[in-house]
TIMI-730383 format. One record per residue (C-alpha): residue in three letters; z, x, y. Coordinates in steps of 0.02 Angstrom, whole numbers, padded with zeros to 5 digits, always signed. Each point is the difference from the previous one (the first is absolute). Example, Ala and Ser with C-alpha at 12.3 -4.5 7.8 and 13.67 -1.06 7.14 Angstrom:
residues 2
Ala+00390+00615-00225;Ser-00033+00069+00172;
This chain:
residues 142
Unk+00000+00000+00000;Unk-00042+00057+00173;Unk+00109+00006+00149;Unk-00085-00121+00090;Unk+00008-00125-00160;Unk+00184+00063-00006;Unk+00034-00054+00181;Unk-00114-00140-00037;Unk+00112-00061-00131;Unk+00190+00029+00073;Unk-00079-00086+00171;Unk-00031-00160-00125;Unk+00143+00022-00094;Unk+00117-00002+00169;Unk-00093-00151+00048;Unk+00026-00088-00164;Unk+00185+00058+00009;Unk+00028-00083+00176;Unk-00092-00151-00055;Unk+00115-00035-00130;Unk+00167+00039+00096;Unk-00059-00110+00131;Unk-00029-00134-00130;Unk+00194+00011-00075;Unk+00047-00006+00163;Unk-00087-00157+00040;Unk+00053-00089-00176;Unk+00178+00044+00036;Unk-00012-00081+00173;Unk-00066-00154-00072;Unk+00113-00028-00135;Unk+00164+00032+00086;Unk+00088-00171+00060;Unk+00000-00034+00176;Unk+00121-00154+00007;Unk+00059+00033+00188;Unk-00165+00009+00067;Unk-00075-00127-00092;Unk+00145-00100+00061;Unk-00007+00069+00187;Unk-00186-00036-00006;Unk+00045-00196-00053;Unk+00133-00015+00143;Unk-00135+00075+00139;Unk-00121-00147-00045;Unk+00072-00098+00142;Unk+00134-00101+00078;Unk+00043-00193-00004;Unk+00024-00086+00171;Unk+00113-00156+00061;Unk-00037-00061+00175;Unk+00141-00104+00043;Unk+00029-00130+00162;Unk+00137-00111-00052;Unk+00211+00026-00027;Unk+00032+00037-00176;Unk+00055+00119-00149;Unk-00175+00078-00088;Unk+00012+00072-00157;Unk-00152+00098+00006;Unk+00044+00113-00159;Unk+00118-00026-00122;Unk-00012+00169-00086;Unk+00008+00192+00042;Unk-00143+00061+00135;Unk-00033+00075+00149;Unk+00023-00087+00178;Unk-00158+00077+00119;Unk-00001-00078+00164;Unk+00064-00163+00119;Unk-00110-00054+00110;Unk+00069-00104+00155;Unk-00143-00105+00063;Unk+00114-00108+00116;Unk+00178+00028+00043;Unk+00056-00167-00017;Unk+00128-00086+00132;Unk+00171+00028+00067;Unk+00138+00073-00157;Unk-00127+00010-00136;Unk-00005+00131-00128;Unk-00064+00097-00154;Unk+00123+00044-00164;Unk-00102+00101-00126;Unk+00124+00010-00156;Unk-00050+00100-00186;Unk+00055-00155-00111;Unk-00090-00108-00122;Unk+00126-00149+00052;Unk-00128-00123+00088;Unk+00128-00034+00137;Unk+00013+00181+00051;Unk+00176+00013-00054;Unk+00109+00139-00107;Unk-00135+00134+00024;Unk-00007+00142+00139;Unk-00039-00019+00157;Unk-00181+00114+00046;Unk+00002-00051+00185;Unk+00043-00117+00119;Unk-00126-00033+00149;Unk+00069-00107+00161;Unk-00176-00044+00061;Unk+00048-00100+00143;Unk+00043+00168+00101;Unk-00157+00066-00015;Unk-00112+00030+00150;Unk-00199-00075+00009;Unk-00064+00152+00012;Unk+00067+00043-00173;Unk-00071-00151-00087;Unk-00102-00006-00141;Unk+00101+00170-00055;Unk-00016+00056-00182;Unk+00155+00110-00063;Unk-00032+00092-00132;Unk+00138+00022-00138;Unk-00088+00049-00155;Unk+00163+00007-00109;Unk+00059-00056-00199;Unk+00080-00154-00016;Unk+00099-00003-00184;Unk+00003-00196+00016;Unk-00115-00101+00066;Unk-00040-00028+00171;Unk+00064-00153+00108;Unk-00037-00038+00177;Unk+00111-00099+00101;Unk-00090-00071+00165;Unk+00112-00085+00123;Unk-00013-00113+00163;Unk-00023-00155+00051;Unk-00192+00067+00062;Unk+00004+00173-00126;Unk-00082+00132+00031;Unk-00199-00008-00084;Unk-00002+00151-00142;Unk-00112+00092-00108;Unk+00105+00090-00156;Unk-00105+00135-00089;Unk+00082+00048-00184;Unk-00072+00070-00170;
């Protein structure tokens, strides 16, 4: 055998070498389990909404999940107020209390106003809008 068939030959046999490591490599990628992103990919598909205009508990989930955003579209009138509680309890009772908005107080200029809260809830997630004339929402959970 010559050199250049020599060369020839380790030059395919290096090739043939990194074409098989990179194919372990990709079969041990694909078979590995990848429960947590699988699952984080399920939970980014999107969030549920609840636009809400009248005095009231609102169950909105009664299981574990993730509370995005609340939306105030209209403040509502004079003492009125938001209760956001982690319960499953449909009257928004015996859980924890996530916040508590007076929306009353807040100036025009602030309204519509999304806050952003992107946090777990263990529970569910209960919303307790209060008023005579309460406060127009939007709740954003997944």
């Amino acid at each position: 055998m010559s050199d250049h068939s020599f060369e020839r030959f380790i030059q395919t046999a290096k090739i043939v070498l990194l074409s098989v490591i990179l194919a372990v490599i990709t079969v041990a990628y694909l078979s590995s389990p990848r429960t947590t992103t699988n699952a984080q990919l399920a939970m980014a598909a999107g969030f549920s909404y609840q636009n809400i205009t009248t005095a009231g508990n609102f169950l909105l989930k009664g299981a574990p999940g993730t509370f995005h955003t609340l939306v105030i579209n209209s403040p509502g009138a004079t003492a009125t107020s938001i209760n956001i509680v982690d319960t499953a309890v449909a009257a928004c009772t015996g859980g924890t209390v996530i916040a508590t908005i007076p929306t009353a107080d807040l100036p025009a200029a602030m309204v519509p106003d999304t806050l952003a809260f992107d946090l777990q809830f263990a529970n569910g997630l209960c919303v307790q809008n209060a008023g005579t004339t309460p406060p127009n929402i939007t709740v954003n959970w997944r």
